[in-house]
mmCIF file of the C-alpha atoms, coordinates in Angstrom:
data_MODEL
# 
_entry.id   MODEL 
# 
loop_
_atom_site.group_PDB 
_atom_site.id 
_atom_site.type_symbol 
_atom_site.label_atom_id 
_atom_site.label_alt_id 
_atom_site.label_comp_id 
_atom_site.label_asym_id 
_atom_site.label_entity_id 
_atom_site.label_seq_id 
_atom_site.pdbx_PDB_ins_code 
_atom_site.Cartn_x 
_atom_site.Cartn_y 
_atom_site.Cartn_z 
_atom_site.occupancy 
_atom_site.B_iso_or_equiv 
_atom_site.pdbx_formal_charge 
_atom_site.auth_seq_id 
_atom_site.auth_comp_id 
_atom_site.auth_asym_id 
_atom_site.auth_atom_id 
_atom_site.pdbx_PDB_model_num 
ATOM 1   C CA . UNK A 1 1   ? -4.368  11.185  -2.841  1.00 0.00 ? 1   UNK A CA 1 
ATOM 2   C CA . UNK A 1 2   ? -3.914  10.475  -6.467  1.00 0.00 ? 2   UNK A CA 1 
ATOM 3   C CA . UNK A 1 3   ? -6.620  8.524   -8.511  1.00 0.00 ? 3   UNK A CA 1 
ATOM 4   C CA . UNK A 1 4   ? -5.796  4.939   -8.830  1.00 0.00 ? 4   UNK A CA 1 
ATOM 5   C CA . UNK A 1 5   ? -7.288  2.840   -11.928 1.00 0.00 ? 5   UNK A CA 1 
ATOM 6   C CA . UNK A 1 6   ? -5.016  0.416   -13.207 1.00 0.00 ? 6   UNK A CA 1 
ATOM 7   C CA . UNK A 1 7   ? -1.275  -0.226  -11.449 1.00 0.00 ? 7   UNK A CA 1 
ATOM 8   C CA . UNK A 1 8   ? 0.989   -2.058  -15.234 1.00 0.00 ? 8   UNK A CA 1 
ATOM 9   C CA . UNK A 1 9   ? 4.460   -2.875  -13.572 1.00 0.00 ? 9   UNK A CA 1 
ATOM 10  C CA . UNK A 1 10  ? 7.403   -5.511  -12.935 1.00 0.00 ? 10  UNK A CA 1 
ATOM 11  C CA . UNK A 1 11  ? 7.387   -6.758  -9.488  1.00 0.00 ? 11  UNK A CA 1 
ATOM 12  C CA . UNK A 1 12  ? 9.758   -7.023  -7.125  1.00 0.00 ? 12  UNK A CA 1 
ATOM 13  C CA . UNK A 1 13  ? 10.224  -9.574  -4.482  1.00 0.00 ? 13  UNK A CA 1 
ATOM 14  C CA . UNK A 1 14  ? 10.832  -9.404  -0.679  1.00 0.00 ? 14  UNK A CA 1 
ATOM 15  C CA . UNK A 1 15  ? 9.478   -12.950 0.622   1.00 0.00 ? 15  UNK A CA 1 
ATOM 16  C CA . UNK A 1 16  ? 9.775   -12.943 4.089   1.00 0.00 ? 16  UNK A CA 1 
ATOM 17  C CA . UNK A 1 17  ? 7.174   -13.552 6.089   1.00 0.00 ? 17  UNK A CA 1 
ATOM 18  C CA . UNK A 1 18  ? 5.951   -11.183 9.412   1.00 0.00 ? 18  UNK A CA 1 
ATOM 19  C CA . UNK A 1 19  ? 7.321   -8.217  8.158   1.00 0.00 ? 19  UNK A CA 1 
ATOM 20  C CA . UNK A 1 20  ? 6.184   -5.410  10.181  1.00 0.00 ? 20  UNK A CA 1 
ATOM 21  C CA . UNK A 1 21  ? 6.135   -1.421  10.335  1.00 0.00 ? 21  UNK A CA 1 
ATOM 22  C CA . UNK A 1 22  ? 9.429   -1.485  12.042  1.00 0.00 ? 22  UNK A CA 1 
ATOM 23  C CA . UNK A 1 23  ? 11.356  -3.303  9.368   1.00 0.00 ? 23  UNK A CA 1 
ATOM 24  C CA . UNK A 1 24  ? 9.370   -1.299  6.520   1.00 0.00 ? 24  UNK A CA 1 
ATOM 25  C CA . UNK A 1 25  ? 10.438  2.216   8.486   1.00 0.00 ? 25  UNK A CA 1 
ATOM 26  C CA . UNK A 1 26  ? 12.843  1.811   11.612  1.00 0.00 ? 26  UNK A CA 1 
ATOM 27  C CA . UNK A 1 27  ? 11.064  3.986   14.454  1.00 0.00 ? 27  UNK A CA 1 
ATOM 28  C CA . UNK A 1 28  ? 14.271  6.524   14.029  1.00 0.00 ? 28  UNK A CA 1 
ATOM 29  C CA . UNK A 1 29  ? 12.994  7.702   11.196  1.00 0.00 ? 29  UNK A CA 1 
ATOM 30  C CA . UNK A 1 30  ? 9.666   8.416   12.629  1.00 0.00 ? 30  UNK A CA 1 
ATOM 31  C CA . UNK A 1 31  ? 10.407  12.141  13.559  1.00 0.00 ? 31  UNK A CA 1 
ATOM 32  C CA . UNK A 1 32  ? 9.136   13.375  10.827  1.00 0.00 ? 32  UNK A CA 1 
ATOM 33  C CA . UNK A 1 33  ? 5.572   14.629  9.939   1.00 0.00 ? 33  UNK A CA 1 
ATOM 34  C CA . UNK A 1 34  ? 5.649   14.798  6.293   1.00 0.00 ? 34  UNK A CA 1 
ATOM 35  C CA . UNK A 1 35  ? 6.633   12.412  3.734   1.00 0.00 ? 35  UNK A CA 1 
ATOM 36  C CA . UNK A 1 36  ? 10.074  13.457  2.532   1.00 0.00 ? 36  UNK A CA 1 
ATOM 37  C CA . UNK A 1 37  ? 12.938  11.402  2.965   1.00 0.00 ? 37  UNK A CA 1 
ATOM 38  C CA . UNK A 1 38  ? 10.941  8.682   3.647   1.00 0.00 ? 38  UNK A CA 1 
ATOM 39  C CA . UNK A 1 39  ? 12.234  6.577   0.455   1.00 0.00 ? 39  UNK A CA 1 
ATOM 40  C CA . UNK A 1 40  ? 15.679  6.252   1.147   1.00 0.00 ? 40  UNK A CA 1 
ATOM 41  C CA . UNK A 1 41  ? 14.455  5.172   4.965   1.00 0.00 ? 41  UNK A CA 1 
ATOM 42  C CA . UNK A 1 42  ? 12.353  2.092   3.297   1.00 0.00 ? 42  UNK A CA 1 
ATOM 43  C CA . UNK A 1 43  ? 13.942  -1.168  4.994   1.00 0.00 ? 43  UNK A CA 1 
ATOM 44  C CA . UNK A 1 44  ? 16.872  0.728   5.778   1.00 0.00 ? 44  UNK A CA 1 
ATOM 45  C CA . UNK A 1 45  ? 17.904  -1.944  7.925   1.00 0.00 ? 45  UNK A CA 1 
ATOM 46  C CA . UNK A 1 46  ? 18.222  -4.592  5.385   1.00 0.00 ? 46  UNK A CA 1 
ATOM 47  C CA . UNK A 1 47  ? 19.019  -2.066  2.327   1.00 0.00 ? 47  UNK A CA 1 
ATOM 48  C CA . UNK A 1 48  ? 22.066  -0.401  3.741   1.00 0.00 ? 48  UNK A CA 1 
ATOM 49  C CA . UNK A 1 49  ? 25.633  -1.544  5.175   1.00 0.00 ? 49  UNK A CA 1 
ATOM 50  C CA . UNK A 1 50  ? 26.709  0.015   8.543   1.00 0.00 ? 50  UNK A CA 1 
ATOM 51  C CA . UNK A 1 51  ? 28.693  2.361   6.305   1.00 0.00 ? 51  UNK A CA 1 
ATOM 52  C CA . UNK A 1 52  ? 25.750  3.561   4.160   1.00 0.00 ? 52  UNK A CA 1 
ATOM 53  C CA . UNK A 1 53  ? 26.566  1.507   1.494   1.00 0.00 ? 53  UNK A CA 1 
ATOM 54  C CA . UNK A 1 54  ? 23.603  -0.388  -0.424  1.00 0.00 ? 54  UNK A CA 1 
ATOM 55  C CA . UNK A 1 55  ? 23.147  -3.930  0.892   1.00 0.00 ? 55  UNK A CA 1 
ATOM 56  C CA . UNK A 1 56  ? 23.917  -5.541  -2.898  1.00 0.00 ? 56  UNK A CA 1 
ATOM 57  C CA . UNK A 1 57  ? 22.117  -9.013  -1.972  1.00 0.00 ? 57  UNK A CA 1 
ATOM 58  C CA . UNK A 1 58  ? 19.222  -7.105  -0.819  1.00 0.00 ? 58  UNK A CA 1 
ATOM 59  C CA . UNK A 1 59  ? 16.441  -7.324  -3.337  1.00 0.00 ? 59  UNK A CA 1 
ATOM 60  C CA . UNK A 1 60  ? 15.511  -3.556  -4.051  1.00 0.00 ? 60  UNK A CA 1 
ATOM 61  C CA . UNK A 1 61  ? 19.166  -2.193  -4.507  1.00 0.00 ? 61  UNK A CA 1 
ATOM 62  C CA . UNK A 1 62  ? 19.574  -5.108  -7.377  1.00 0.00 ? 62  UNK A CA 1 
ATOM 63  C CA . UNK A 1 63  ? 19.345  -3.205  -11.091 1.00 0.00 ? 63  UNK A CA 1 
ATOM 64  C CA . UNK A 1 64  ? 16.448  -5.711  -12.147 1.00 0.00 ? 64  UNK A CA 1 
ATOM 65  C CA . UNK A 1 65  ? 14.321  -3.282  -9.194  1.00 0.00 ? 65  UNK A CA 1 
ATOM 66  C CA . UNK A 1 66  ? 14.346  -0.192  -11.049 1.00 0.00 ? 66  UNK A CA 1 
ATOM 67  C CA . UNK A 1 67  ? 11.119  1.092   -11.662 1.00 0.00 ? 67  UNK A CA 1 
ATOM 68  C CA . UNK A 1 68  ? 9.526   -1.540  -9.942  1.00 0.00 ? 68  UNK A CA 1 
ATOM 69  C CA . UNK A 1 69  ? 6.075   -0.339  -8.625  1.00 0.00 ? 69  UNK A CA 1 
ATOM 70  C CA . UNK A 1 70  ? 4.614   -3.313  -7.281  1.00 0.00 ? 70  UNK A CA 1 
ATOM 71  C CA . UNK A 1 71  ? 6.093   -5.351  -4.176  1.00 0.00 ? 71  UNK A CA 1 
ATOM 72  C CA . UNK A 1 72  ? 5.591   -8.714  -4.068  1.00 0.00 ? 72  UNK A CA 1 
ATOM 73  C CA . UNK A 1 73  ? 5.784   -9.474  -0.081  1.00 0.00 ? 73  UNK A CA 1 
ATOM 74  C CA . UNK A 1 74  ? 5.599   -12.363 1.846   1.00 0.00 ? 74  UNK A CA 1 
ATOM 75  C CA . UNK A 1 75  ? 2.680   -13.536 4.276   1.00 0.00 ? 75  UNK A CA 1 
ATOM 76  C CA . UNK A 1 76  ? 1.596   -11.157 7.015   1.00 0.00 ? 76  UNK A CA 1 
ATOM 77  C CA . UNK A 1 77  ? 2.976   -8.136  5.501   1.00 0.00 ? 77  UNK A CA 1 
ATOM 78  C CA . UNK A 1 78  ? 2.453   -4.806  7.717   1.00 0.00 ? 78  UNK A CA 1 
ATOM 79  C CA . UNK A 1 79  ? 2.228   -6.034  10.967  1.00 0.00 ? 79  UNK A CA 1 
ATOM 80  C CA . UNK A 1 80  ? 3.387   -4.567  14.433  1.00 0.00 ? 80  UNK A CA 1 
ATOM 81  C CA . UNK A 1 81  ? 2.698   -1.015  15.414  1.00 0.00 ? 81  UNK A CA 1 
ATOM 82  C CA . UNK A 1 82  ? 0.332   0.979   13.606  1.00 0.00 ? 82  UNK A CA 1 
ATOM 83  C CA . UNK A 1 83  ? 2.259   3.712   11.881  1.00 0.00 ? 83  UNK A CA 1 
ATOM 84  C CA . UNK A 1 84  ? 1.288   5.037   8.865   1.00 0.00 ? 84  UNK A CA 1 
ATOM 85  C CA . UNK A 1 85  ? 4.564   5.844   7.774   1.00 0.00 ? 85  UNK A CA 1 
ATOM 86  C CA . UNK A 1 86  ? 4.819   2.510   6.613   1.00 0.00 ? 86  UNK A CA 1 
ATOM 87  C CA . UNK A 1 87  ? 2.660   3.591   3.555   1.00 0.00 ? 87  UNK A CA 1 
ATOM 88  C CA . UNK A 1 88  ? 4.440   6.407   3.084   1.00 0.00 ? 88  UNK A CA 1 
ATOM 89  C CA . UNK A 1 89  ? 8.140   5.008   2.904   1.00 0.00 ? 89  UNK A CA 1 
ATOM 90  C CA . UNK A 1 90  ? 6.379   2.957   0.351   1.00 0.00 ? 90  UNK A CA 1 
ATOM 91  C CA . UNK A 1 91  ? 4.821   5.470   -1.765  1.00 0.00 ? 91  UNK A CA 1 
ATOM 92  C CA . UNK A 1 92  ? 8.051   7.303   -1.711  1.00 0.00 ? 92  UNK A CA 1 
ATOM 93  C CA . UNK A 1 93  ? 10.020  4.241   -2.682  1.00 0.00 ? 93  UNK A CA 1 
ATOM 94  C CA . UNK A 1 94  ? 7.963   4.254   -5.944  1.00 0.00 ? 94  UNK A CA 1 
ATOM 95  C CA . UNK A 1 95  ? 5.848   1.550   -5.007  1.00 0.00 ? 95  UNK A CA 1 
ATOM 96  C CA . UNK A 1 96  ? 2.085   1.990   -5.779  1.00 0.00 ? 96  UNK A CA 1 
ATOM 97  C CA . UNK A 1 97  ? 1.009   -1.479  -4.019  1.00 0.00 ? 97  UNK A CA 1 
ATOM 98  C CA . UNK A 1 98  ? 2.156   -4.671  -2.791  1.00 0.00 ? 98  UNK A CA 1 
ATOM 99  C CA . UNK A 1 99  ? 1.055   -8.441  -2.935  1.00 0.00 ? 99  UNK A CA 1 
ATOM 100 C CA . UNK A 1 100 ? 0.816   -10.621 -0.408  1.00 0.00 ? 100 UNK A CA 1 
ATOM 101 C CA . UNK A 1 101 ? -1.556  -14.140 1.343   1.00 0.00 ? 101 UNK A CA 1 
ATOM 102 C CA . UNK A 1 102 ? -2.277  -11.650 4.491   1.00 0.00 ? 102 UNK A CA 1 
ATOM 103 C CA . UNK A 1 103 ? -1.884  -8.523  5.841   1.00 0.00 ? 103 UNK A CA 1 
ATOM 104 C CA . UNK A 1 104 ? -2.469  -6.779  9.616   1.00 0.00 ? 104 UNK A CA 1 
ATOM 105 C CA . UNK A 1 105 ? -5.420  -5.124  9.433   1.00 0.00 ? 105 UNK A CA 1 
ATOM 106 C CA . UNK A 1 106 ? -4.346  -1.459  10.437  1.00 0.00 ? 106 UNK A CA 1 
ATOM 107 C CA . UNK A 1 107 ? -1.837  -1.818  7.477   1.00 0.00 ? 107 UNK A CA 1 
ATOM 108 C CA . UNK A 1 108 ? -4.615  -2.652  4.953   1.00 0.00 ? 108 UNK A CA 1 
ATOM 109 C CA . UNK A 1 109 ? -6.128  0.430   6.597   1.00 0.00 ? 109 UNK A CA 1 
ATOM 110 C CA . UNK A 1 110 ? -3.615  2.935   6.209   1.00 0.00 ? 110 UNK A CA 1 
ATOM 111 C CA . UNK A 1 111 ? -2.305  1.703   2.706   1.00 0.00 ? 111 UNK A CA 1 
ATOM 112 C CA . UNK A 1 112 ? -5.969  2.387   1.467   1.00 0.00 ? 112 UNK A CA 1 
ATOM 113 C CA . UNK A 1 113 ? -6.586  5.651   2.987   1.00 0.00 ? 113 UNK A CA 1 
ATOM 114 C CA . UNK A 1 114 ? -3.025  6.700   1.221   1.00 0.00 ? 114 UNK A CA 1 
ATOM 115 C CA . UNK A 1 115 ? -3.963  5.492   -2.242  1.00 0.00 ? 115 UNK A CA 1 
ATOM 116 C CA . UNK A 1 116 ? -1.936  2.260   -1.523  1.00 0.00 ? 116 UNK A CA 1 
ATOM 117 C CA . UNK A 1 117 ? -3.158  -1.152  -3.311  1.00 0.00 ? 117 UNK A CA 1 
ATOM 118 C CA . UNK A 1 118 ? -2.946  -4.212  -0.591  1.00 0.00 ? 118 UNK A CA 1 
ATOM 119 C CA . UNK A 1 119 ? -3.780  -7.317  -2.659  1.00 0.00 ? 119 UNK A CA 1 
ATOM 120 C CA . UNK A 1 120 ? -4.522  -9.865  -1.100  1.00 0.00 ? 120 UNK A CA 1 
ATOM 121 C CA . UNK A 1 121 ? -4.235  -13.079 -3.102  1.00 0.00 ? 121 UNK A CA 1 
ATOM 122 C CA . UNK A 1 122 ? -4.588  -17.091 -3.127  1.00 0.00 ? 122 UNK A CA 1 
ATOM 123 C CA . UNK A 1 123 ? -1.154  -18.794 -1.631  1.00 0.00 ? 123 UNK A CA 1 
ATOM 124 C CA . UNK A 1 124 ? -1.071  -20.580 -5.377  1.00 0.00 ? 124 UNK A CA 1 
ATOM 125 C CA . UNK A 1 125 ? -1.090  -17.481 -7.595  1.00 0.00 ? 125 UNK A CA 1 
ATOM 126 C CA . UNK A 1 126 ? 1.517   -15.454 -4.587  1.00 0.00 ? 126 UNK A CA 1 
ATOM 127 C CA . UNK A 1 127 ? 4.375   -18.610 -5.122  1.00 0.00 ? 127 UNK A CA 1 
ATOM 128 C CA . UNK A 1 128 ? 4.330   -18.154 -8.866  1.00 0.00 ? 128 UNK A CA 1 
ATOM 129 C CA . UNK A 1 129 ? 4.747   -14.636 -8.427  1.00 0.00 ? 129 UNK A CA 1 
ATOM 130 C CA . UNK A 1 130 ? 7.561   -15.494 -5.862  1.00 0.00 ? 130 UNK A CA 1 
ATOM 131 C CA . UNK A 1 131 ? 9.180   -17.442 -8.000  1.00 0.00 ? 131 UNK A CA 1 
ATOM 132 C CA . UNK A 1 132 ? 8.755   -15.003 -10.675 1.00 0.00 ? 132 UNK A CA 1 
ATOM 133 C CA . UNK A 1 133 ? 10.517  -11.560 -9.904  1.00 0.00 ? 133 UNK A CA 1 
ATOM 134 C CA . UNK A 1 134 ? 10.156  -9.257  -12.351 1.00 0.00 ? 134 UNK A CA 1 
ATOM 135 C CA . UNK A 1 135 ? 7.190   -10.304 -13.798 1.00 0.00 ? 135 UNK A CA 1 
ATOM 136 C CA . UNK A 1 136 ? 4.688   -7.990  -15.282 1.00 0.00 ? 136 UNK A CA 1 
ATOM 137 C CA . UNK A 1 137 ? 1.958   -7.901  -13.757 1.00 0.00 ? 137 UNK A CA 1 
ATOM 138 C CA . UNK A 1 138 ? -1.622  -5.763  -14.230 1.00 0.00 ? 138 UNK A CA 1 
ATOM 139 C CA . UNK A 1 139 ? -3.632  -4.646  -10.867 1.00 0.00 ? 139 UNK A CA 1 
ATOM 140 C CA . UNK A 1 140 ? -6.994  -3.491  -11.989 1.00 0.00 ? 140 UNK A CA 1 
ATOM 141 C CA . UNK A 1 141 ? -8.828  -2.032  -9.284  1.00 0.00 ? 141 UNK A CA 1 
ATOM 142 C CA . UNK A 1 142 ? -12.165 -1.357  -10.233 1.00 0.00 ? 142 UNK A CA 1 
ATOM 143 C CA . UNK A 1 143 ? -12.333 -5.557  -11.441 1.00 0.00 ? 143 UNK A CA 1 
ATOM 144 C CA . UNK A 1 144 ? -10.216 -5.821  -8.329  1.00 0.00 ? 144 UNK A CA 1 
ATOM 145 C CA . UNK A 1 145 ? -7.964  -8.335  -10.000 1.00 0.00 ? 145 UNK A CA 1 
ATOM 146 C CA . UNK A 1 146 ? -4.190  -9.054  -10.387 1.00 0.00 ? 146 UNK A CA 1 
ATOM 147 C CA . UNK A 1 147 ? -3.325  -10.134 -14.192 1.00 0.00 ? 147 UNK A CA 1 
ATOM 148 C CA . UNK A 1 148 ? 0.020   -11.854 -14.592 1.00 0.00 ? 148 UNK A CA 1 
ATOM 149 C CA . UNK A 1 149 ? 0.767   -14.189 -17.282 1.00 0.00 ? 149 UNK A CA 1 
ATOM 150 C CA . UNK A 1 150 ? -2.211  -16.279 -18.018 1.00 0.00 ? 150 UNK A CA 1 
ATOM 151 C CA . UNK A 1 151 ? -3.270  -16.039 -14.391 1.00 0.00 ? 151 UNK A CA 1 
ATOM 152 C CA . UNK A 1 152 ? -6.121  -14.208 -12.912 1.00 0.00 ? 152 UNK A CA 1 
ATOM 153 C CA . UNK A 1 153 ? -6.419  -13.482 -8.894  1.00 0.00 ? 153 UNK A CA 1 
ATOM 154 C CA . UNK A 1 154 ? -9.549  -11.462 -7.628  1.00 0.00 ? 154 UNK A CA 1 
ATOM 155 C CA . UNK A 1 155 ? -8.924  -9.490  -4.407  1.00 0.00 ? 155 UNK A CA 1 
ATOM 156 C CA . UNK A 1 156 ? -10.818 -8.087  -1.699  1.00 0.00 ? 156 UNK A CA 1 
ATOM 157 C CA . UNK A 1 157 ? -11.750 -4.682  -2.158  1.00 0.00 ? 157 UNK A CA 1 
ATOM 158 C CA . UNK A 1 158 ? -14.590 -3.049  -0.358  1.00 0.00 ? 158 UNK A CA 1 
ATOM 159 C CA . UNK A 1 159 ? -16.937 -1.028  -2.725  1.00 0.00 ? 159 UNK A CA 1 
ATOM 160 C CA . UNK A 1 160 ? -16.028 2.474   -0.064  1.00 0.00 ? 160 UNK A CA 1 
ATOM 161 C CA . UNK A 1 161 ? -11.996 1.824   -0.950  1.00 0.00 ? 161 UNK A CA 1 
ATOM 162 C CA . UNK A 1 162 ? -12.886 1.140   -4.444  1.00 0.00 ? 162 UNK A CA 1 
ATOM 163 C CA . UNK A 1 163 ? -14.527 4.039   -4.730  1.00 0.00 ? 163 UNK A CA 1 
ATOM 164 C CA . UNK A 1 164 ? -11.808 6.575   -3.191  1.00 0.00 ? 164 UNK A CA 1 
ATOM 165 C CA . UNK A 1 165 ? -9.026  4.685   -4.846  1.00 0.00 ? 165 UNK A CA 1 
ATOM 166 C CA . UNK A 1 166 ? -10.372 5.207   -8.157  1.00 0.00 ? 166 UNK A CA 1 
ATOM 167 C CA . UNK A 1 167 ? -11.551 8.887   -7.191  1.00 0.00 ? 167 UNK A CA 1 
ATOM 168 C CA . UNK A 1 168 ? -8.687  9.906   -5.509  1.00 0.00 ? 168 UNK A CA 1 
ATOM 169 C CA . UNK A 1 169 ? -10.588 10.694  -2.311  1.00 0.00 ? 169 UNK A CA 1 
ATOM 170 C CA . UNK A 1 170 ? -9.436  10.234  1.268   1.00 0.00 ? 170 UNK A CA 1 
ATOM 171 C CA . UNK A 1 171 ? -12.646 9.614   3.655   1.00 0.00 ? 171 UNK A CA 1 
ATOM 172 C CA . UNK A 1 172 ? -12.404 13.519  4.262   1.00 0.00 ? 172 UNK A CA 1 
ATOM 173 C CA . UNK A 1 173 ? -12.664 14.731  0.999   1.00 0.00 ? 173 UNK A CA 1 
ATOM 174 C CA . UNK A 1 174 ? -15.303 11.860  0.743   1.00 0.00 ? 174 UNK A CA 1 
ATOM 175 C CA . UNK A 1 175 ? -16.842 14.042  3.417   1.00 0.00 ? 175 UNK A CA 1 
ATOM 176 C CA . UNK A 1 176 ? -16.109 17.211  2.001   1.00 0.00 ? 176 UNK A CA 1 
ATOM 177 C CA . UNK A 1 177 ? -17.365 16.626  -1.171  1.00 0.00 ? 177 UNK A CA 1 
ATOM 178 C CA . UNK A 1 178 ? -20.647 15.797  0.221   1.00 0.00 ? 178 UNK A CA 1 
ATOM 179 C CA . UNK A 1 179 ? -21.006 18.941  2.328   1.00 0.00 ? 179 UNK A CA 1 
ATOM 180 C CA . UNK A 1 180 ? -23.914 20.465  0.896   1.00 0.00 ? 180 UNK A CA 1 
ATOM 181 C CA . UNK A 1 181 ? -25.915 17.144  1.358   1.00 0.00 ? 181 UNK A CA 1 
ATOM 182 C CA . UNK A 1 182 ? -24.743 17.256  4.820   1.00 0.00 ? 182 UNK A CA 1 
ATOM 183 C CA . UNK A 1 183 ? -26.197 20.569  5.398   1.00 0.00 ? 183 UNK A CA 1 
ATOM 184 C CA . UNK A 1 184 ? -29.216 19.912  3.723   1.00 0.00 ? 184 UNK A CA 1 
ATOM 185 C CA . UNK A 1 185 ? -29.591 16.861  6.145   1.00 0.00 ? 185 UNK A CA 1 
ATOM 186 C CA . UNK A 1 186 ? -28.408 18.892  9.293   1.00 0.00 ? 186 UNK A CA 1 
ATOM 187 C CA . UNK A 1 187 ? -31.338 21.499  8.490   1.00 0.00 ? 187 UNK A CA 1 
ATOM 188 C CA . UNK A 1 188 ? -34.457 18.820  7.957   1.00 0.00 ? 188 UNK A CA 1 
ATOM 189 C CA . UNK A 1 189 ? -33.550 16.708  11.058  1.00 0.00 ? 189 UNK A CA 1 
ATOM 190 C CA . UNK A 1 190 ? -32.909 20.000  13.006  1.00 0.00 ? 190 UNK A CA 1 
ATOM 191 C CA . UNK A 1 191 ? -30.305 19.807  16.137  1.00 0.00 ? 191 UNK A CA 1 
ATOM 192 C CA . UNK A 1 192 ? -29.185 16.854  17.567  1.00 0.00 ? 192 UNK A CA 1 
ATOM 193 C CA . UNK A 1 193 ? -30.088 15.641  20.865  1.00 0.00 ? 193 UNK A CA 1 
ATOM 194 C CA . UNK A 1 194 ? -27.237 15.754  22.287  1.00 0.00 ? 194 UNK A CA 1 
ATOM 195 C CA . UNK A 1 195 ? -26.687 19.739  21.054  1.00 0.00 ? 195 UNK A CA 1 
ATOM 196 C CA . UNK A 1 196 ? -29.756 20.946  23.126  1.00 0.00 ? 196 UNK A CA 1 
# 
């Protein structure tokens, strides 16, 4: 997981509504175990033709997408099955987080235990971004606040994601890095009950 401090990017926007780990990665895709390939199978139903072509009206094959890093979604984004794939055709799209009124919980989740930014914002600051596609935009995660404009929007961001998005820590190497305090624990409380 790479450190996350400050996300400076247009936006791009996809506004519908309820779109869940299926439309984000079609389960064919899913028989893979690592990340690769995993951008060009982000909303592969919507961004390519029958014939592999790229869907022109669909909003990340327009030229005003490129370089993009931030997706601005519509409500409810994430939801359905819990794969964490989802994140990852994200991540590999070149997307470092994405905007939206709600998301499904096991999204949030996984996009924050992948280095992924959910921001969560008020319905009046998400239509002006809607209505604004590729706006620049500033996600500051230690302030935990989207900058756009003139506009401010705080998110939630629990102090534990805060702190392994801006270190770059998973909750294992969380754990890891803590292993001689662990130890030290382990040997003043002696075994654990249920070890004897």
């Amino acid at each position: 997981m790479k450190a996350v401090h400050e996300i400076r990017s247009r936006t791009v926007v996809l506004p519908n509504e309820n779109v869940d780990t299926d439309q984000i990665i079609p389960a064919r895709f899913l028989v893979t175990t690592t990340r690769e390939g995993l951008g060009k199978a982000l909303f592969a139903d919507w961004r390519w033709e029958k014939d592999g072509s790229p869907n022109a009206a669909f909003a990340l094959n327009r030229p005003e997408a490129e370089g993009a890093r931030v997706l601005v979604a519509g409500r409810n984004f994430g939801c359905g099955s819990s794969r964490e794939h989802a994140v990852w055709a994200l991540q590999a799209g070149g997307f470092d987080a994405v905007v939206s009124t709600a998301f499904a919980d096991i999204f949030r989740g996984n996009a924050l235990k992948n280095g992924f930014v959910p921001v969560q914002v008020d319905a009046e600051s998400h239509a002006r971004l809607v209505e604004a596609p590729g706006i620049e935009v500033s996600i500051d995660v230690e302030a935990a606040l989207l900058s756009f404009g003139n506009r401010r929007a705080a998110f939630p961001l629990e102090p534990f994601a805060r702190y392994c998005l801006r270190s770059g820590k998973d909750e294992l190497a969380f754990l890891l890095s803590r292993e001689r305090e662990i130890a030290a624990y382990e040997a003043q409380a002696g075994p654990a009950p249920w070890r004897s």
